[in-house]
SEDOSE-231567 format. One line per 5 residues: number of its first residue (from 1); for each residue y, x, z of C-alpha. Coordinates in pm, whole numbers, padded with zeros to 5 digits. Example, Ala and Ser with C-alpha at 12.3 -4.5 7.8 and 13.67 -1.06 7.14 Angstrom:
1 = -00450:01230:00780; -00106:01367:00714
END
This chain:
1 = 00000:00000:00000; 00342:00144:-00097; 00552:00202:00201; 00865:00057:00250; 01217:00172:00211
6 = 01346:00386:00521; 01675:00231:00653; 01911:00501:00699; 02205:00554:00895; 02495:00873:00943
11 = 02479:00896:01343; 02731:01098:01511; 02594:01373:01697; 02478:01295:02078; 02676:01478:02352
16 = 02529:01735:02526; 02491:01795:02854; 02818:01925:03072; 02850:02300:03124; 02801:02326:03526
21 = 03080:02509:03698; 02954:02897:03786; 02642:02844:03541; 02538:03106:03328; 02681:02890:03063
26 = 03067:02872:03229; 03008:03256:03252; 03014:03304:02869; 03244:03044:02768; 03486:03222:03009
31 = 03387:03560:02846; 03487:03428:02497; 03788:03235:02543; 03944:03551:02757; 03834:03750:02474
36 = 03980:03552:02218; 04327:03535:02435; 04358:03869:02381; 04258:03900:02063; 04538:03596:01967
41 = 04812:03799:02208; 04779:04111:02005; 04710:03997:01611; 05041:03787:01695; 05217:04095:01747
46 = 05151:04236:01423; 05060:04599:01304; 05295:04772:01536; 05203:04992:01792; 05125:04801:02143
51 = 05163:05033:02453; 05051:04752:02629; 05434:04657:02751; 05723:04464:02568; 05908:04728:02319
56 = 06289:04771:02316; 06372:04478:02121; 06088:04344:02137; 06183:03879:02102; 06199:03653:02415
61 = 05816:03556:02212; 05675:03899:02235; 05744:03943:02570; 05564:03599:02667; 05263:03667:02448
66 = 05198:04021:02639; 05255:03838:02965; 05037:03594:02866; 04727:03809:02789; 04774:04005:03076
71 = 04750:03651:03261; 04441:03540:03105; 04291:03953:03141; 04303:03813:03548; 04256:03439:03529
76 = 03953:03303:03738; 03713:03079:03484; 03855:02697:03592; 04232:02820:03516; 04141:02958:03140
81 = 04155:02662:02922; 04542:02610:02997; 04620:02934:02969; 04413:02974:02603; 04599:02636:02512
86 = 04933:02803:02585; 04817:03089:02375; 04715:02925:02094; 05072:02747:02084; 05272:03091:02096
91 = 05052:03238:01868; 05069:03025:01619; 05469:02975:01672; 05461:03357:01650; 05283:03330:01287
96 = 05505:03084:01156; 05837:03302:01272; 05720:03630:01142; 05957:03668:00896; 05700:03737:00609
101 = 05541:03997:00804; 05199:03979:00732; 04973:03959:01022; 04632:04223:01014; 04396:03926:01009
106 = 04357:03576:01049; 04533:03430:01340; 04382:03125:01311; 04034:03254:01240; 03969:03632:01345
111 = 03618:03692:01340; 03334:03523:01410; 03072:03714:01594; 03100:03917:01872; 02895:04166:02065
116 = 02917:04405:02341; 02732:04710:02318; 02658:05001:02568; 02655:05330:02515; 02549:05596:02782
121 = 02672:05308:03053; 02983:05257:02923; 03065:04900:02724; 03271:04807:02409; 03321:04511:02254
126 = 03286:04453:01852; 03387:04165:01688; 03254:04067:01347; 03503:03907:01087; 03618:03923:00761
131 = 03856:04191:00761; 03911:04503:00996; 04145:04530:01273; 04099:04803:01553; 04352:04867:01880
136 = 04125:05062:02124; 04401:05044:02368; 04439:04641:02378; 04047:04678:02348; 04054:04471:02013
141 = 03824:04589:01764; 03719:04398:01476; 03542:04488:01155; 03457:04383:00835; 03122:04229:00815
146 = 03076:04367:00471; 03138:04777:00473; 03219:04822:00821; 02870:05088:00949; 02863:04940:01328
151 = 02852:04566:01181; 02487:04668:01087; 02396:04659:01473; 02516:04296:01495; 02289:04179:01199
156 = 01959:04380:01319; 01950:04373:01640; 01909:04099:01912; 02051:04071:02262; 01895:04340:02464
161 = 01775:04543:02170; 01799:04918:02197; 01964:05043:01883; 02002:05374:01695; 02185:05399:01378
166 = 02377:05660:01140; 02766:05594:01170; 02968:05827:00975; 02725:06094:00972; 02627:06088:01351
171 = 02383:05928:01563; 02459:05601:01755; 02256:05450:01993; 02254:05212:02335; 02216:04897:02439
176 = 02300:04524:02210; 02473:04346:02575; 02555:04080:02463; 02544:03905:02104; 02696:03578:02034
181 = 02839:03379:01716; 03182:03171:01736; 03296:02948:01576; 03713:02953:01565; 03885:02754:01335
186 = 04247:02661:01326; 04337:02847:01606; 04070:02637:01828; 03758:02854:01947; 03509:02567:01915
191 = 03130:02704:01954; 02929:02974:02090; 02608:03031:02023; 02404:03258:02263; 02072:03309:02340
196 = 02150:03183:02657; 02246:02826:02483; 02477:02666:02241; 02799:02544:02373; 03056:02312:02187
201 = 03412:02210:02273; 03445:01843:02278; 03736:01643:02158; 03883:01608:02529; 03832:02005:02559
206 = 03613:02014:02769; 03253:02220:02692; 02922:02101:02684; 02562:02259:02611; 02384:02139:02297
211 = 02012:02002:02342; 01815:01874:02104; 01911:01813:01762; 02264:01929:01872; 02114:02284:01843
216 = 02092:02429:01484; 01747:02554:01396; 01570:02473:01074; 01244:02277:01133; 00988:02023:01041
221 = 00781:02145:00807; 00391:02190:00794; 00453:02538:00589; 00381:02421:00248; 00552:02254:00008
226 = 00303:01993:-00117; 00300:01617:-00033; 00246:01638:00381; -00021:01462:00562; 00172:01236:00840
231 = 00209:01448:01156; 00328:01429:01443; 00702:01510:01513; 00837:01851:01594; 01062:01901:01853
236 = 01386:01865:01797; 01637:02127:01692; 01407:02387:01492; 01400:02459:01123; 01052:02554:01003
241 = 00753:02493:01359; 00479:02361:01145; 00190:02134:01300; -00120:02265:01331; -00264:02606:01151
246 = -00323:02428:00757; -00081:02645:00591; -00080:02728:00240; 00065:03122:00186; 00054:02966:-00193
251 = 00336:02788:-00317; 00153:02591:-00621; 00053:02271:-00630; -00239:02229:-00417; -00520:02026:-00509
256 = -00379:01640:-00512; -00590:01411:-00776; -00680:01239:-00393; -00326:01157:-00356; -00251:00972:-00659
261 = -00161:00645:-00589; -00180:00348:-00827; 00116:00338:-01036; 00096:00738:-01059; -00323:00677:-01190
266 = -00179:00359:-01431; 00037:00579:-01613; -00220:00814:-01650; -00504:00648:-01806; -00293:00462:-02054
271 = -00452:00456:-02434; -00416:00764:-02592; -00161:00619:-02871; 00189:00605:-02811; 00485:00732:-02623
276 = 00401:00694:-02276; 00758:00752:-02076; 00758:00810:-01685; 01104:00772:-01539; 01070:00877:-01206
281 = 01339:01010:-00917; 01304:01381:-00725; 01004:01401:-00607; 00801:01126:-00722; 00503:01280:-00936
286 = 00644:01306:-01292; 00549:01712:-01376; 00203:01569:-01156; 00140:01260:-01376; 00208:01414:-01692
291 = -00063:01729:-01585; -00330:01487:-01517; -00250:01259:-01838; -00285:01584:-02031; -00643:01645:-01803
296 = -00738:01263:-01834; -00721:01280:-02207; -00900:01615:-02273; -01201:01453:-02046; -01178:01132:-02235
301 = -01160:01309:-02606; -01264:01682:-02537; -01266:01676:-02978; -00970:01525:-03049; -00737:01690:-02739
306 = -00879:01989:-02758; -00685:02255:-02518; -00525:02427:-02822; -00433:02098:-02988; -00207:01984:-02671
311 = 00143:02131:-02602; 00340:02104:-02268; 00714:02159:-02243; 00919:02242:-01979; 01270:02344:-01923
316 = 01240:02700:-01778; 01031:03008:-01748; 00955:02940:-01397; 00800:02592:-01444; 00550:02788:-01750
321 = 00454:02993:-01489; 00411:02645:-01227; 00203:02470:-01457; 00032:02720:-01641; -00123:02790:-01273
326 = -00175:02409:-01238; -00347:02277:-01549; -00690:02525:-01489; -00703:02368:-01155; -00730:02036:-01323
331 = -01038:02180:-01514; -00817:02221:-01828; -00726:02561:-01919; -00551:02718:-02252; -00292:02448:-02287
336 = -00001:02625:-02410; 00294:02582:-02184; 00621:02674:-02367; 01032:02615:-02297; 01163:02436:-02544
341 = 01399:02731:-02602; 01133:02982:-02650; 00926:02724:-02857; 01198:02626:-03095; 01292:02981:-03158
346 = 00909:03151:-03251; 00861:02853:-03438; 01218:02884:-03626; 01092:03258:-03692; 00755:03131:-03790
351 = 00856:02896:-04087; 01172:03072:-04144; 01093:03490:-04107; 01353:03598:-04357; 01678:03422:-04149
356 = 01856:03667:-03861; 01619:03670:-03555; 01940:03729:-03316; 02111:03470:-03123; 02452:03401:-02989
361 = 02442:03421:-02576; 02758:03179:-02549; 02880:02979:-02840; 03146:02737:-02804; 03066:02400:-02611
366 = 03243:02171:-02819; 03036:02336:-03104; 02679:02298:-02892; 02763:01942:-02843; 02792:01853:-03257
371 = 02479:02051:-03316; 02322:01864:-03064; 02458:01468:-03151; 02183:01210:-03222; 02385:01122:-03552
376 = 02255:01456:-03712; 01919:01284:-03744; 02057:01023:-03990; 02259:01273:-04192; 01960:01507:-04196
381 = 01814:01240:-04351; 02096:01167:-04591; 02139:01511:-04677; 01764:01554:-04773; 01769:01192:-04977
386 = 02099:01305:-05161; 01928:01632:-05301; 01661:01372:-05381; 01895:01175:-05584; 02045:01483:-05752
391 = 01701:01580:-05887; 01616:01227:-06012; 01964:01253:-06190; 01911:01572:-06324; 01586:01468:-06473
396 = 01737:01105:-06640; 01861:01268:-06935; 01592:01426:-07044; 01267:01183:-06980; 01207:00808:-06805
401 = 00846:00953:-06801; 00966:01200:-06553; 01183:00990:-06358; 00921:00736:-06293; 00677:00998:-06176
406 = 00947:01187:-05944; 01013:00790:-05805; 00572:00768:-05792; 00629:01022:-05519; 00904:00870:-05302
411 = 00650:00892:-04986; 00583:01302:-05022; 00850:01526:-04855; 01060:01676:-05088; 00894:02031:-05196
416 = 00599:01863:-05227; 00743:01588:-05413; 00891:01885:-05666; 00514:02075:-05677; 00385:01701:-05767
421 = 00565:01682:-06064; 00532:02049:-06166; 00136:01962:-06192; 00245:01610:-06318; 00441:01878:-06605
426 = 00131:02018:-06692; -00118:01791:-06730; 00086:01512:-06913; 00093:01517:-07317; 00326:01288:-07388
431 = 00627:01521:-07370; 00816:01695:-07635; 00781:02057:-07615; 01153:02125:-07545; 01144:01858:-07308
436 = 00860:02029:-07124; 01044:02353:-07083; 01413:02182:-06945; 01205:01966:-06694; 01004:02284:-06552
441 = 01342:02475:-06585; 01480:02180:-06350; 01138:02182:-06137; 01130:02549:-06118; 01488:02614:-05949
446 = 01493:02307:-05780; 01178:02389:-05580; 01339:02743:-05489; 01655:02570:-05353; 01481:02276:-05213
451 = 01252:02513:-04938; 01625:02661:-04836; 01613:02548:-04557; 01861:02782:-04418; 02140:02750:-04709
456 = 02106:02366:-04658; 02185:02398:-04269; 02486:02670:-04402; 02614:02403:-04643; 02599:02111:-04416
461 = 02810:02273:-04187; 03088:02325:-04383; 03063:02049:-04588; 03427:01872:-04444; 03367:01570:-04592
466 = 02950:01495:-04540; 03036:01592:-04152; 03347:01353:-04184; 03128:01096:-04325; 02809:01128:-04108
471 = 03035:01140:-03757; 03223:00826:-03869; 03205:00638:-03555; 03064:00822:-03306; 03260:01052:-03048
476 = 03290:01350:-03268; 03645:01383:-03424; 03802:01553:-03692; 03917:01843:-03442; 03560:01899:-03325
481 = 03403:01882:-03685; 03718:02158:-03795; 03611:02375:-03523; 03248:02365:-03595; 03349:02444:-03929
486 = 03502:02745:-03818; 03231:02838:-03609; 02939:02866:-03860; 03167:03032:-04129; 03215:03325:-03881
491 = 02790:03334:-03813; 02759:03315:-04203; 03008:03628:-04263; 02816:03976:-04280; 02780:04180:-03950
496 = 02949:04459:-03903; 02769:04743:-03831; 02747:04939:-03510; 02933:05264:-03397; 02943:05563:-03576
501 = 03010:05932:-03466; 03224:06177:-03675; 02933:06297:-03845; 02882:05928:-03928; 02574:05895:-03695
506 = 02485:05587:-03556; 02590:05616:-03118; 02332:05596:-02893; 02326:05425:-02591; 02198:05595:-02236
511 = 01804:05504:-02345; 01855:05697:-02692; 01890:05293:-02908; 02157:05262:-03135; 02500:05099:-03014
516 = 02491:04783:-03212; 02761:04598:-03282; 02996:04386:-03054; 02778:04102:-02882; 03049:03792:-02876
521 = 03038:03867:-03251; 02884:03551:-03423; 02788:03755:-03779; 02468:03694:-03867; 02331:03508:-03529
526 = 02244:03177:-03493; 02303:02925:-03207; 02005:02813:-02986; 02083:02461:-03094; 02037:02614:-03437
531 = 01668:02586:-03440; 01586:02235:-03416; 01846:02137:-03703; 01620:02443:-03937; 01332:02302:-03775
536 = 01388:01914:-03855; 01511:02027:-04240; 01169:02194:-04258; 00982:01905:-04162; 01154:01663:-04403
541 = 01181:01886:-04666; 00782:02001:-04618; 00603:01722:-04499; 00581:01893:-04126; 00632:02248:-03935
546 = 00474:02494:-04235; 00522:02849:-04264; 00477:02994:-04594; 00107:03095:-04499; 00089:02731:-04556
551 = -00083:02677:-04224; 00073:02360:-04040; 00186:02377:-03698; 00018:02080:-03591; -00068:01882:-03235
556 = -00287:01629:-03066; -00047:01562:-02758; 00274:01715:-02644; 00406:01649:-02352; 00784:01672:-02232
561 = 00875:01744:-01921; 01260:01716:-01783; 01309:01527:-02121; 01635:01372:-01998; 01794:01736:-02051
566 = 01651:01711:-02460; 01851:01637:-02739; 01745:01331:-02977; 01739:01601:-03212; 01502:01798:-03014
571 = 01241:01528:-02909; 01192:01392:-03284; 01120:01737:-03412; 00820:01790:-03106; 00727:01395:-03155
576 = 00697:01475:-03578; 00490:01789:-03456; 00212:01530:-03318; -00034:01448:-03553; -00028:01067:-03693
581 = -00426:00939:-03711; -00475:00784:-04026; -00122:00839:-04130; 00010:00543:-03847; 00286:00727:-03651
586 = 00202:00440:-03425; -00076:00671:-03346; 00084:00982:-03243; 00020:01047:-02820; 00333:01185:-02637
591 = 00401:01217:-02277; 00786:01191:-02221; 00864:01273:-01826; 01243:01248:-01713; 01493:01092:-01421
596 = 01852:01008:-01596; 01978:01072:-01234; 01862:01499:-01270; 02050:01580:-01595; 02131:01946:-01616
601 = 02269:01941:-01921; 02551:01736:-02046; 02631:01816:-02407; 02329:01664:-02528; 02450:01267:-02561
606 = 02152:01177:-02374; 02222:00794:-02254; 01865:00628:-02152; 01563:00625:-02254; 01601:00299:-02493
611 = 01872:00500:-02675; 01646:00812:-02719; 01354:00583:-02830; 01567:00415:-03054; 01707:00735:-03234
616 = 01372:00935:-03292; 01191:00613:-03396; 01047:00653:-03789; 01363:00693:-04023; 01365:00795:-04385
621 = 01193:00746:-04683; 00856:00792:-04558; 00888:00591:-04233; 00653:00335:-04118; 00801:00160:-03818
626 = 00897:00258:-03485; 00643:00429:-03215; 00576:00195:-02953; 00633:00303:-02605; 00561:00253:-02260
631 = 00838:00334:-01992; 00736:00324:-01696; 00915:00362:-01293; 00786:00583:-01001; 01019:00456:-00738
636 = 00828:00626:-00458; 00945:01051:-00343; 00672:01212:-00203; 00851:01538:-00214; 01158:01465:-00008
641 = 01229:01278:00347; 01404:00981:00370; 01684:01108:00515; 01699:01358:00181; 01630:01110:-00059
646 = 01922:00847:00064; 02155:01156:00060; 02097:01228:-00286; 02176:00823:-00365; 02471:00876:-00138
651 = 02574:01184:-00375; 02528:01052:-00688; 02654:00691:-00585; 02601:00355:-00715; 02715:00377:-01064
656 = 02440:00657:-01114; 02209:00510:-00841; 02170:00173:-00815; 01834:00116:-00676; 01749:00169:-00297
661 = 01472:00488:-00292; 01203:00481:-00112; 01046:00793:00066; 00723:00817:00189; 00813:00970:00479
666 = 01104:01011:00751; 01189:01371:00812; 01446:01578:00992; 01823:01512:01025; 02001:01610:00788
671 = 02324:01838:00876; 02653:01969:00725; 02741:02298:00930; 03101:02421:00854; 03246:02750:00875
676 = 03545:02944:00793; 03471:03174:00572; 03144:03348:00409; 03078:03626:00680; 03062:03362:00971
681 = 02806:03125:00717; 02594:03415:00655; 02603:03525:01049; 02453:03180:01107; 02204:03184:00835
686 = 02074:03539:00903; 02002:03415:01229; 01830:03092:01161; 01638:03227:00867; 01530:03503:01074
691 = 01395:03292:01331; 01242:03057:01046; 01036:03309:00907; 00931:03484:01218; 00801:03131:01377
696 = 00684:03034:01002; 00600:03323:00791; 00437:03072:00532; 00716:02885:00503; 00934:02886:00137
701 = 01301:02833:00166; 01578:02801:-00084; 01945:02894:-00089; 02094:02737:-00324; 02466:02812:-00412
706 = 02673:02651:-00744; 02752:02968:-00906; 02558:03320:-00945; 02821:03461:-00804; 02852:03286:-00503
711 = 02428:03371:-00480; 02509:03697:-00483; 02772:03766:-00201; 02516:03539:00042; 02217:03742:-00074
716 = 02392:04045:-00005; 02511:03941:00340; 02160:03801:00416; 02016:04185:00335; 02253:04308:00579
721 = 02134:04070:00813; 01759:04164:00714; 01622:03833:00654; 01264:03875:00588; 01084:03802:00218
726 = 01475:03791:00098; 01433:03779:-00283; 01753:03729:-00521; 01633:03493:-00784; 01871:03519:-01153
731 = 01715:03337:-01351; 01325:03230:-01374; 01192:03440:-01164; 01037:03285:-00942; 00720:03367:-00781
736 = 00613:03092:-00555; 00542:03270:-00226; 00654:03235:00065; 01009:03363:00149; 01384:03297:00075
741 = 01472:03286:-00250; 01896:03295:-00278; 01995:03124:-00675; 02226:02931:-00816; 02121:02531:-00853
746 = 02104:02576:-01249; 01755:02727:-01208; 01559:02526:-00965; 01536:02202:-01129; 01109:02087:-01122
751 = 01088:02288:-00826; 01033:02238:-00489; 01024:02410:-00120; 00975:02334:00219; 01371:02413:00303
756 = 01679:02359:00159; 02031:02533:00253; 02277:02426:-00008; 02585:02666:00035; 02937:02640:-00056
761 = 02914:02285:-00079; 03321:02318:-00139; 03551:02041:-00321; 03617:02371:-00530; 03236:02391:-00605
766 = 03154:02016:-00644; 03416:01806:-00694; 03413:01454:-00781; 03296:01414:-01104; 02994:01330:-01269
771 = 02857:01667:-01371; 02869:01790:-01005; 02706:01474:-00849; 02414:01551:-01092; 02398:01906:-01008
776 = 02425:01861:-00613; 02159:01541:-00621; 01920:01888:-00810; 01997:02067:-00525; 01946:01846:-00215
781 = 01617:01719:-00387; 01413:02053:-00370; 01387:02022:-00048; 00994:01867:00071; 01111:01884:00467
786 = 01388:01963:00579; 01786:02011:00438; 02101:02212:00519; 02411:02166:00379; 02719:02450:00464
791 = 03075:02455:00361; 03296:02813:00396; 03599:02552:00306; 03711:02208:00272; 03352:01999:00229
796 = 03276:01839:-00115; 03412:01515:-00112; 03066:01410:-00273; 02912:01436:00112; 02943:01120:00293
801 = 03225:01138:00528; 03045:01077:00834; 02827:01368:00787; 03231:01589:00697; 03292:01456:01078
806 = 02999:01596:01197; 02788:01319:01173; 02392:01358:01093; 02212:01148:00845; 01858:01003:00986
811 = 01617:00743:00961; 01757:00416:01178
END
């Protein structure tokens, strides 16, 4: 029986419990707010020198900020808080008056870590922030997180650790005293995080101690990744205790044909004939349905879907590498599992081998967008139909005979269509001998020019008025179709070629290969959207995908994974690679798995599945009706939680959402942590993931940031911080063990791990628009048990507001 929808609510977070007066707790709050008075009295002051007493001169301000530390140096615990109030005020007031004198950090945010070490007896404190500021004698020393040597201590060592490290050439060592995290932000030290407890100003300013799920530790999980078993609980407040010892060290999917549930098994035993399409959200089976259709129909017809006569797509290199471990586990092994990208390309080079085999890494978007627009199947169409016409008028003059034969042959592509009538040419008698020799003059060129496929794609594109004509209507205007213009004619001029010495030798690079020539040069490169316009001419112009061997690229099933991220263009050139049984395209047996709500890519006019049916149904000459097709729902996530899955509605909102999910499962909380700046979000982190994979060493975690960029400053500051299993993942290179893997969110779609920590989730990184609710709805939805978000700035409006005011989102 399906369970039912989770009802979910944003709760704020429970208080904690009061800090007790003369507790170990009041002891350390009273450490860090003196610390941090004196720390505001002298960063106020500015870069001059402080002898510790007002300076000649020195404002009415000064002199009140000095005799303010010096009050709070020898304030008893219970008379702090007014004192640090008072501080805060002056300091601040102090900021604002400087005159444009810049201040040597933050005032309002100074560092965010603190520790007190002990060397041969004697104690120091070191605070951590994001930029360096040292007065020995107002015993204020911060440094930068990022290239400061002592900072290492902070990130390897625990409270109570002996150390010994190399600073600047000499050997340090001692004691770690004490090591704590803060959390200061507008001038307000809010948190403190200790191994002694976590303590948190409330709104009335008064402290309390976290418990529970006030205390931030990733938990929840079982340590694997694949649909959980109902367990019991974990305590509250820990990222990553797994129940009981079944973990799997092996990220893959594990084996789950038990698990299917009814819909899932529906959709995969349905006849073998037709487009079968499985719309499903995060999490709900697609990738697992469309393996097992592919299994189900080798078992049923081990002839006819043969291993080598199925294909399975996928978007990236790391999902080949998923499935291709997947499908012999099923009992089915040698199905080839390709990216599109990677498919599209061999198979242009296949059919095509004398066209430029390099590629253009960025071409322009507006261009990508016309090369991918569902109205290029229709004009492909045209374009093919008009050379048609051309021939049939070419041959008029000369012989009816001929023109009712070429018309005979209406239903063959076009080549063969031109080698029909060449053999028609020589076996007919009825023709005058100078007829004879014009019509197989006509034949003979035309059948040169008509396998072009290449010169037909260069003339198309930069034809003004067939692009004018074909984009009549649609979204494409004249500006676009002048710019795409522009575009090929620069890929159609002649490279230049590379670097020459004064000798005139080609220069060689550091590995002894010639210097080639610039790389943002379009010369002689195609586009990667290139492929499946050569591709589609091919097929229409020779009846299918045939190199000049002659040996047709052929298939029994393909199945498309992610297809929501295809072009129309790109799905009717894999559904015309499926072989039609006795001619009936009605025949053909495609998988199509997708969820409109996970589109990646946004150039591609993709707009439902009816649309997409509609455009690559049979068109042209030779069609014979549409393909019928079967879409079918899988409403139910086994992947996420609850809680995860009604964030991700919450993120991509009603317009892009409108059905309730359901989850199978509640799961842990999920939070928004917010810090200052990146050094304080990576001190956190490289604490909790620490922990995580010390507790859980099974467990597989993802950071996931918006931009490579941002992945690499946190995977650098998580080395520092020696995070166990750290691996920086650029592109598809994932391995599926256990560890962290730090990426950007473009690369993780189809995957899955047992934690999530989504960083910079920033109104900079995702604002509100539609492309970023689809890319942060990827993100949240990797994650099978637990999720983190955390901002370094102002949140992403996209996160419900209740969870921006510290709010957590749970199961009612």
């Amino acid at each position: 029986m399906q369970p039912s929808a989770k009802r979910i609510k944003v709760a704020d977070r429970e208080m904690g419990n009061e800090v007790e007066k003369d507790s170990a707790g009041a002891r350390i709050i009273a450490e860090e707010e003196r610390l941090y008075g004196q720390v505001q009295a002298r960063v106020a002051l500015g870069e001059e020198d402080d002898s510790g007493r007002p300076q000649v001169g020195a404002s009415d301000l000064d002199v009140d900020l000095l005799s303010l530390r010096d009050q709070i140096a020898e304030a008893r615990g219970e008379d702090l808080p007014p004192l640090i109030e008072q501080m805060t005020r002056l300091a601040a007031l102090k900021a604002r008056l400087g005159g444009g004198r810049s201040l040597p950090v933050d005032i309002t945010s100074p560092y965010f870590a603190h520790m007190r070490l002990k060397e041969h007896g004697k104690p120091r404190d070191v605070m951590i922030g994001k930029r360096g500021f040292i007065d020995r004698q107002s015993n204020v020393q911060i440094v930068d997180w990022r290239n400061a040597p002592i900072s290492r201590i902070y990130y390897r060592y625990e409270e109570g650790d002996d150390y010994e490290e190399e600073i600047a050439g000499r050997r340090v060592d001692g004691v770690v005293d004490v090591r704590r995290n803060v959390s200061i932000a507008k001038g307000n030290l809010r948190r403190i995080g200790s191994p002694q407890g976590t303590y948190l100003k409330s709104a009335t300013g008064g402290w309390v101690e976290a418990v529970g799920t006030l205390a931030p530790v990733l938990h929840g999980g079982m340590g694997k990744a694949a649909r959980p078993v109902a367990a019991t609980p974990a305590a509250k407040g820990k990222l990553g205790i797994h129940h009981g010892s079944a973990v799997r060290a092996d990220k893959s999917l594990p084996e789950i044909a038990a698990l299917i549930d009814k819909e899932q098994f529906e959709l995969i035993t349905q006849p073998s004939s037709g487009i079968v399409v499985i719309q499903g959200g995060a999490g709900s089976g697609k990738t697992t349905v469309a393996l097992h259709r592919v299994a189900y129909l080798n078992f049923q017809d081990a002839r006819r879907f043969n291993t080598r006569n199925v294909l399975f797509v996928v978007p990236t290199q790391s999902l080949v590498r998923y499935v291709s471990g997947v499908l012999p586990a099923l009992g089915v092994s040698g199905v080839p599992v390709v990216t599109y990208t990677g498919w599209a390309r061999s198979t242009r080079m296949r059919c095509l081998p004398d066209a430029p085999m390099k590629y253009n890494v960025d071409p322009p978007e507006n261009v990508s967008r016309v090369k991918k627009h569902p109205a290029l199947l229709g004009m492909l169409v045209a374009w093919v139909t008009r050379q048609a016409a051309e021939i049939e008028a070419e041959l008029a003059p000369h012989s009816p005979a001929a023109v009712a034969e070429w018309q005979r042959l209406a239903r063959r592509s076009l080549v063969s269509r031109l080698s029909g009538l060449s053999s028609w040419l020589k076996k007919t008698a009825e023709l005058e001998p100078s007829v004879r020799v014009a019509l197989e003059g006509i034949t003979k060129r035309w059948k040169k020019r008509a396998d072009d496929c290449v010169l037909d794609w260069a003339e198309l594109f930069t034809d003004a008025t067939f692009l004018r004509d074909g984009f009549a209507g649609t979204d494409v205007t004249a500006k676009d179709i002048d710019r795409v213009i522009a575009w090929v004619k620069k890929q159609l001029a002649k490279p230049e070629k590379g670097p020459v010495d004064d000798d005139g030798n080609a220069i060689v690079d550091s590995q002894g290969k010639a210097v080639g020539p610039d790389d943002d040069d379009p010369a002689g490169r195609f586009d990667d959207e290139d492929d499946p316009i050569m591709l589609r001419l091919v097929q229409l112009k020779r009846g299918g995908l045939v190199p000049p061997t002659g040996d047709e690229m052929m298939w029994e099933h393909v199945a498309i994974d992610e297809a929501q991220d295809r072009s129309a263009l790109e799905t009717k050139v894999l559904v015309e690679a499926v072989r039609a049984p006795d001619g009936d395209p009605s025949k053909r047996s495609i998988t199509i798995a997708g969820d409109t709500a996970q589109r990646l890519v946004f150039d591609n006019n993709f707009n439902g599945w009816a649309e997409l049916l509609e455009a690559i149904s049979d068109t042209g000459p030779a069609a014979r009706g549409a393909q019928p097709a079967i879409v079918r729902p899988l409403k139910l996530s086994y992947r996420s939680t609850a809680e995860v899955m009604m964030l991700a509605r919450e993120i991509l909102g009603p317009e892009l959402a409108p059905d309730e999910p359901v989850a199978a499962r509640p799961g842990e909380p999920v939070e928004l942590h917010e810090f200052g700046d990146l050094g304080e979000a990576v001190a956190f982190l490289g604490d909790a993931l620490r922990n995580l994979m010390n507790r859980e060493p099974t467990a597989s975690c993802a950071v996931i940031s918006r931009h490579p960029e941002q992945a690499d400053a946190y995977f650098e500051g998580l080395r520092r911080a020696e995070v166990p299993a750290l691996r920086r993942v650029k592109r598809d290179e994932f391995n599926f063990q256990p560890g962290v893997d730090v990426t950007d969110v473009t690369h993780v779609k189809g995957l899955e791990f047992d934690y999530v920590v989504m960083v910079d989730v920033n109104d900079t990184s995702y604002p509100d628009q539609h492309w970023a609710r689809h890319m942060l709805h990827i993100g949240v939805t990797r994650a099978a048990h637990q999720l983190w978000m955390v901002s370094t700035a102002e949140p992403s409006k996209l996160v419900p507001t209740a969870l921006r005011d510290g709010g957590r989102m749970t199961v009612a």
